[in-house]
N, C-alpha and C positions, 0 to 999 in steps of 0.2 A: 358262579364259577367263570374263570376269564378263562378263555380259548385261547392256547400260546398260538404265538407267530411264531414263523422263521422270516426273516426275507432275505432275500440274496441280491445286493445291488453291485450287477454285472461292471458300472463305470465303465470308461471307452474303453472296454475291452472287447475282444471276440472277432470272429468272421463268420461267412454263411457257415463255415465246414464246424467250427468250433462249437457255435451253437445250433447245431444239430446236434452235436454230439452232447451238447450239453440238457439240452431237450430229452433225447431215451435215456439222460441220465434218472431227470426228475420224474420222466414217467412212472419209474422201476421203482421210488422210493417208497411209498405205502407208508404213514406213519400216521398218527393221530391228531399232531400240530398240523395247521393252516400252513401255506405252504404258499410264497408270493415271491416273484421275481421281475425283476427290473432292467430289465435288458438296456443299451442305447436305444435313441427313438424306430432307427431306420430295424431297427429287429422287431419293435414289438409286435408288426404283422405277421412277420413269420412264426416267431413263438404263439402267437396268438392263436391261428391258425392249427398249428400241430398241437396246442392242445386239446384243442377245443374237437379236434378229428379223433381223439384218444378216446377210450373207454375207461381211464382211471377214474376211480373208486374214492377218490379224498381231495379235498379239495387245494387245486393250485389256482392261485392268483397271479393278475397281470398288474405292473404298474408302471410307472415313468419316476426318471429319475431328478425333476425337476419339471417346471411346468411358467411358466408367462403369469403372470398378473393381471394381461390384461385381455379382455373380449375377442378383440381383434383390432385392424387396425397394420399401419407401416410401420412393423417392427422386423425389420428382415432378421431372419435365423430364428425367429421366434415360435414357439406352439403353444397355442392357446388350450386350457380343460375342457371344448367343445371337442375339440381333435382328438384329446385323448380319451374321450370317451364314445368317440366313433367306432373307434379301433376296440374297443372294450376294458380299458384300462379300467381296475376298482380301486384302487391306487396311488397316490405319489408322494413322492418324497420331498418335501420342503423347507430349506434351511439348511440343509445339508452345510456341515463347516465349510466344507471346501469350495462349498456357494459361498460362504459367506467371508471366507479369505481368502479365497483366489479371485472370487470377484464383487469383491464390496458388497454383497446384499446384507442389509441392515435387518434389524430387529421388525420395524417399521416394512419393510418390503416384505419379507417374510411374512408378517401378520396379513396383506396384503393379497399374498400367493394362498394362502391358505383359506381365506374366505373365498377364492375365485373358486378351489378346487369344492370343495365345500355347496356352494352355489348349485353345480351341473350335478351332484348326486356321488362326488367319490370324494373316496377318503382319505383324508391327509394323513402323513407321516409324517410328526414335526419332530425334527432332529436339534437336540439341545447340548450344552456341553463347553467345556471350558477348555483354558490352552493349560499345556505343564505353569505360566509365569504365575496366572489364574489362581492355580490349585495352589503352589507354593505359596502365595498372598493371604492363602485362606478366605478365597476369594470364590470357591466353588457354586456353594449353594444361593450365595448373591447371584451371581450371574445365571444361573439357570432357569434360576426366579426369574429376574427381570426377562430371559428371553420367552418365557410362557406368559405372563402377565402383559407382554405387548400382544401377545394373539388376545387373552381374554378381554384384553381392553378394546379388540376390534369386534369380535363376535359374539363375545360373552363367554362365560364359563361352561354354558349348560354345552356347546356346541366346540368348547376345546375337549369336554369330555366325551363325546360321541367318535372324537379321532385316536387317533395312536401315538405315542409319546416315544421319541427311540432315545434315550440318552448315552451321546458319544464322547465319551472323553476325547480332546481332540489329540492331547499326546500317547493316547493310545492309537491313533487311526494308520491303519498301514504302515505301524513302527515296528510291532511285533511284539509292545509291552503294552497289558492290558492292566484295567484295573483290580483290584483284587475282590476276592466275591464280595466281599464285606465293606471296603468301599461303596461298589458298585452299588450293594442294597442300599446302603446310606443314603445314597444321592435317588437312587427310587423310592424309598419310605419317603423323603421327603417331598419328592415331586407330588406322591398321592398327597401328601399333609396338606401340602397347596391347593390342592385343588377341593381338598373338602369329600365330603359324603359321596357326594358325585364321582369323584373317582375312582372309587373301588370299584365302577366297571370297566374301569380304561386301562388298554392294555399299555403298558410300558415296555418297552424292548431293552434292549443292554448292547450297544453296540461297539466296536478296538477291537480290533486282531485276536476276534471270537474265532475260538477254532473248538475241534473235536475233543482235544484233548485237556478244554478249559470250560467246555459247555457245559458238562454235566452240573461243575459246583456252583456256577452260576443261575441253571436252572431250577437251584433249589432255595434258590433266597425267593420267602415270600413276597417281596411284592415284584420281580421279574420275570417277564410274561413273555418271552421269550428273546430273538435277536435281530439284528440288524447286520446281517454278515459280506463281508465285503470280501477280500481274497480269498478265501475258503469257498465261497460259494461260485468260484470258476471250475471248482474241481469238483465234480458230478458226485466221486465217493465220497468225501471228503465234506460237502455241503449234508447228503445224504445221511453221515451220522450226525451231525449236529440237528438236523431235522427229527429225526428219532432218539434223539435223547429231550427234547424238549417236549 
């Protein structure tokens, strides 16, 4: 049985006062899903910290929301998966669309980030997914393909299956139009197809403008293991029912 996620990837959002508040939000939540947030970098010590001083009862995770490729070395603005697993990150997020059209990272770099993080001992989130032009072409399930089939061509399959698979529609992404459940599942039955026997213990996520009021029917398509939540999970209550319906 796969254990759902939630995650909540904070993106340059927030301040010290906001994520505080958003902090005794997650404390207060209690629910039976895994529970992982992704604050910007300069947070994750403070979130880190206050959780880690908490006595909650289920388990919240730390992660990043992006991560280096490379060891170390004169990459200024850079953080390398040594760093982020100082700080205690089990975590990251890689591929991310908006890494990969806001700033060119390729199929090929991503496979790249992913065996780095992989490497130090945490666990990647590879974010997969097509654009509206994509999907109108009938061009979905190719592309998704080929974006997983370049990690497995880096690491092998056994070690794309021991991570987490988030598939985001990219014209779902902070549009406020998501996919539909049944879409959705489509494109998750398929990803497990790809991946064989092996993936029926990897959890797949579902990520677009998941909200409370659209989680429930998505968290009943069998093969999606829970979400990849982006503007909802700034809002404490609001992240918190999506967490407890999943």
């Amino acid at each position: 049985m796969r254990h759902p996620l939630v995650a909540g990837n904070w993106k340059m959002h927030g301040d010290r006062e906001s994520v505080a508040g958003l902090i005794a939000g997650l404390l207060e939540i209690g629910c039976e899903a895994e529970v992982a947030v992704f604050p910007p970098y300069v947070y994750i010590p403070l979130v880190a910290a206050s959780i880690g001083n908490s006595d909650v009862d289920f388990g919240i995770s730390i992660g990043a929301q992006n991560v280096s490729e490379y060891d170390s070395g004169a990459y200024t603005g850079e953080v390398s998966c040594q760093m982020l697993r100082d700080f205690g990150c089990q975590y990251t997020i890689v591929g991310h669309s908006e890494r990969r059209s806001i700033y060119g990272e390729t199929n090929e770099q991503v496979a790249h980030k992913f065996a780095a993080v992989q490497s130090v001992g945490i666990t990647p989130i590879l974010c997969v997914g097509e654009t509206l032009e994509q999907r109108d072409q009938g061009k979905t399930l190719v592309v998704v393909a080929a974006q997983i089939e370049a990690v497995i061509e880096r690491v092998g399959l056994d070690e794309v299956c021991e991570a987490v698979i988030a598939y985001e529609p990219v014209w779902a992404i902070g549009t406020g139009k998501t996919a539909s459940a049944d879409q959705a599942q489509a494109v998750h039955l398929a990803i497990r197809q790809q991946l064989g026997e092996l993936g029926e213990k990897t959890r797949i996520l579902y990520g677009g403008s998941v909200k409370a009021a659209n989680a429930a029917e998505l968290f009943m398509q069998p093969d999606i293991d829970g979400a990849l939540v982006g503007g909802a999970s700034l809002d404490a209550n609001e992240f918190s029912k999506i967490c407890k319906l999943a």
